[in-house]
Residue, then its C-alpha position, 0 to 999 in steps of 0.5 A: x461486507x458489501x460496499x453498501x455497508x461502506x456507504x452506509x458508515x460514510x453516510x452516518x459520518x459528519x468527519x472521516x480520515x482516510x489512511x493507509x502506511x506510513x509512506x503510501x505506495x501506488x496502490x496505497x496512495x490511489x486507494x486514498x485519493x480513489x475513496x476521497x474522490x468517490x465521497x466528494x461526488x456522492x456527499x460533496x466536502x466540507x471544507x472544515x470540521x464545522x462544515x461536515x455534516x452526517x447524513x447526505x450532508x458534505x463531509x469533512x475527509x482527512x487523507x493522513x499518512x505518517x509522512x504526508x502524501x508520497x512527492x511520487x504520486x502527487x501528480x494524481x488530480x485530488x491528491x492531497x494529505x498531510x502528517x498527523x497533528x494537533x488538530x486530529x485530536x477531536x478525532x474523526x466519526x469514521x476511519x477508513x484504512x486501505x490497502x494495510x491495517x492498524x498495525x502497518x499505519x505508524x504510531x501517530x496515523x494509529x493514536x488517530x484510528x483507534x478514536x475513530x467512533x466507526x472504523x472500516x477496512x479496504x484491503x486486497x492482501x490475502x494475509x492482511x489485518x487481523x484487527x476487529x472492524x466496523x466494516x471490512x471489504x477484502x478481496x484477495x483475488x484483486x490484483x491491487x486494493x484499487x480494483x477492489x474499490x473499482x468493484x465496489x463501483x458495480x455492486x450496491x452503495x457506490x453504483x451512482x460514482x461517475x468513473x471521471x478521470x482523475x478517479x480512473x487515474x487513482x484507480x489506474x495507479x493502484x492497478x498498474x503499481x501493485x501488477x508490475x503493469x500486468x505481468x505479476x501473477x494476481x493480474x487476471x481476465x478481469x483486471x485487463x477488463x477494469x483496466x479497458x474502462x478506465x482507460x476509457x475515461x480517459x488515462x493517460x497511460x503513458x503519463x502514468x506508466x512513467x511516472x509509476x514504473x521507470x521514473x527513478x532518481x540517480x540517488x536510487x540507481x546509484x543506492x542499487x548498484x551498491x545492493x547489488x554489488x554486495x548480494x548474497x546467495x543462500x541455500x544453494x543459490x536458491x535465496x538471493x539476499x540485499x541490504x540496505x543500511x543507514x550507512x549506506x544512505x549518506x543521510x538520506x531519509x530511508x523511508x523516501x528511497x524508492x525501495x521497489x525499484x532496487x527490489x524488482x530487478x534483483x527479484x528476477x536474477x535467474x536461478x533464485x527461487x526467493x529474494x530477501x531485501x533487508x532495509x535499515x529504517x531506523x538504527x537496527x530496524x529493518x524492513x524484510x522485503x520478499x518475493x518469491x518466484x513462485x513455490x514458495x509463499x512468502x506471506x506465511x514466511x513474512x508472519x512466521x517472522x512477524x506475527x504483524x507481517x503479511x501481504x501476497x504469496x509472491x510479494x509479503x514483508x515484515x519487521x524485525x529489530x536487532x542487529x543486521x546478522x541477527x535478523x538475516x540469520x533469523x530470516x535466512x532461516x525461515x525461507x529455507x524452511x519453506x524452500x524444503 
């Protein structure tokens, strides 16, 4: 479906929740606060239910995560969310997820959607959501869902969206998080092209590439060199494979450790084709990580496992419960039957 089709459901709605997972990555995070931004310019917001109005009237928008808006990307002008609560019980006119469907959102944030009375779906993931919606925009040749919603800003519906800086900065985190800054292989002509414009409505670029890419706490440095020392090679060295464990985390949340900054590097280790890294969110619940350095594309592996997986050929994850040894063995076992 187009933008219009997009526009036309925000136009009928007097109240919107706008969501994505549990705790929102760059690309994520930048989608929500990019979509909140675009429906203030064109409707204006309404400060509460009451206000909200359908038609051309302002709206009433509802960031939601089931964790509230991610401390990383709090910096970005419009940044704003919170945890579901009582007060989502009278639900919304339209839920728009991005960047992952219903089923990767968590069980409060999905108790909300499914009352949603019009549901639509912004996403860039070849192996997305399978789910039925009112509207879906996907486009699986945007290197980040951001810049499938900056293409929406060129077609029908969303033409008349001033591209200021704090949308061109949402935008921009979206792009830069989800290309590795422009080096991952989604990362096309056009890209650079997006990129070029938003910088020309003024991102501050170094800003934003430091606070994306090399901000990390000492926790996180000090929770990789232990990945790290315990790593695993498989199949011949061709599958790298991490863990991180509760016991490992001394107490911390794991759903707030900066996972990606322990995946990245140990995903560039010469000699490994695939590298695995298992996270313990909840006693004997585990987040699968891939990527893959090409040859084999982890999306098929991540839903072979889990039917809810998904995301990019070189980049996908998944879920599975049980015991760690259970789940590297199914694991293992699945990426050498792509590895051939």
């Amino acid at each position: 479906m187009s933008g219009a089709a997009l526009r036309a459901a925000v136009e009928r709605a007097a109240t919107i929740l706008v969501a994505s997972e549990p705790l929102p990555d760059g690309d994520a995070f930048g989608s929500e606060v990019a979509l909140r931004l675009m429906i203030q310019q064109t409707f204006g917001l309404a400060a509460s239910r009451a206000e909200g109005r359908a038609g051309q009237g302002p709206k009433f928008v509802q960031v939601l995560n089931e964790r509230g808006i991610p401390e990383r990307y709090a910096f970005l002008e419009g940044a704003t969310g919170r945890a579901p609560g009582r007060e989502d019980e009278a639900g919304y006119d339209l839920g728009i997820l991005v960047d992952g469907g219903v089923e990767r959102t968590g069980l409060a944030v999905r108790a909300v959607y499914e009352r949603c009375r019009a549901r639509a779906y912004v996403d860039h993931h070849r192996a997305g959501s399978a789910a039925p919606y009112d509207v879906k925009i996907v486009q699986p040749t945007s290197a980040s869902t951001t810049e499938a919603i900056f293409s929406l800003l060129d077609g029908d519906g969303w033409s008349d969206v001033k591209i200021d800086r704090p949308l061109a900065e949402a935008l921009y985190v979206g792009l830069v998080a989800d290309t590795g800054s422009f080096m991952y292989s989604l990362t096309t002509p056009r890209t650079h092209r997006v990129a070029a414009r938003l910088l020309e409505a003024g991102v501050r670029t170094t800003f934003i590439a430091e606070k994306v890419l090399l901000d990390v706490k000492l926790e996180d440095l000090e929770l990789e060199a232990k990945v790290v020392l315990a790593l695993e090679r498989e199949h011949g060295g061709r599958l790298l494979v991490g863990v991180l464990s509760l016991d490992m985390l001394a107490g911390r949340d794991p759903r707030l450790v900066a996972y990606d900054k322990i995946v990245t590097p140990i995903a560039f280790v010469e000699g490994t084709t695939v590298t695995l890294l298992l996270r313990e969110v909840d006693p004997r619940v585990w987040k699968l990580s891939f990527r893959s350095r090409g040859g084999v594309d982890v999306s098929k592996v991540a839903r072979e496992i889990d039917p809810q997986g998904g995301g990019h050929e070189r980049a996908a994850g998944c879920e599975l419960r049980g015991p760690l040894e259970d789940v590297k063995r199914v694991a293992v076992a699945a990426i050498g039957r792509a590895l051939g």
